[in-house]
C-alpha positions in Angstrom: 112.9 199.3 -138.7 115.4 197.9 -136.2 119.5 197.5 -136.5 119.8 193.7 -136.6 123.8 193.2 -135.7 125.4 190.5 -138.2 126.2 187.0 -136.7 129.0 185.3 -138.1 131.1 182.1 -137.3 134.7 181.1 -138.5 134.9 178.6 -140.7 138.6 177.2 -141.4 139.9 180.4 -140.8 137.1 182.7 -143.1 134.7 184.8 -141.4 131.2 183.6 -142.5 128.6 186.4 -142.1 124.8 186.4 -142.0 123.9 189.5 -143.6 120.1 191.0 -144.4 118.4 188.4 -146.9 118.9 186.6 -145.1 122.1 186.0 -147.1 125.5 184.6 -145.8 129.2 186.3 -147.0 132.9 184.8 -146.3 135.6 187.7 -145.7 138.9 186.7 -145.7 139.4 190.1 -143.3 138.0 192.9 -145.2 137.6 191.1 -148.5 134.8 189.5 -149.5 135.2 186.1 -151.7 132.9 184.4 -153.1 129.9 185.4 -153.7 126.3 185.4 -151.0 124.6 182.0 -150.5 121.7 181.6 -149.5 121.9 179.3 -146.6 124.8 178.6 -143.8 125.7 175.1 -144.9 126.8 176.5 -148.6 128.8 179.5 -147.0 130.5 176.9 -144.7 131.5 174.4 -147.3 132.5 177.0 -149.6 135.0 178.0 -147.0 135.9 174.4 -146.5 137.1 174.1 -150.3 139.4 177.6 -149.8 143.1 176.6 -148.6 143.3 176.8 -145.1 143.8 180.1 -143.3 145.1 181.2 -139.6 142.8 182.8 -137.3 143.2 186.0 -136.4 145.4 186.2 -132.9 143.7 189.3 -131.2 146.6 191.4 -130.6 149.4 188.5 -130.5 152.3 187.7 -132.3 152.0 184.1 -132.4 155.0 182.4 -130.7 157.2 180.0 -132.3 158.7 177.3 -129.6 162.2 175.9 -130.7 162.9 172.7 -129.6 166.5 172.2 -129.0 167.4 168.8 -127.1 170.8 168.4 -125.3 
């Protein structure tokens, strides 16, 4: 019995996890939504039909750029 580390893609801005199952989760961070599908294509498209979200800047602030012509 081996530790199998999750793979996961974003998808519109939700995290879309393969977990055990094999079985696929979106988080929107720490909280699940949804509920697990049982292939890829259905975790995707049900993060397709969410609203969309920002990804997650690793560490950032994101910068806003003011454009002020003279």
């Amino acid at each position: 019995m081996g530790w199998k580390t999750p793979k996961f893609e974003y998808v519109n801005g939700y995290k879309v996890v393969e977990i055990d199952g094999p079985a696929f989760q979106v988080f929107d961070g720490d909280r699940q939504l949804g509920e697990a599908f049982p292939y890829s294509g259905e975790a995707a498209a049900y993060a397709n039909s969410l609203p969309k979200r920002e990804q997650q800047h690793l560490g950032r602030k994101p910068v806003k750029i003011i454009y002020n012509p003279q």
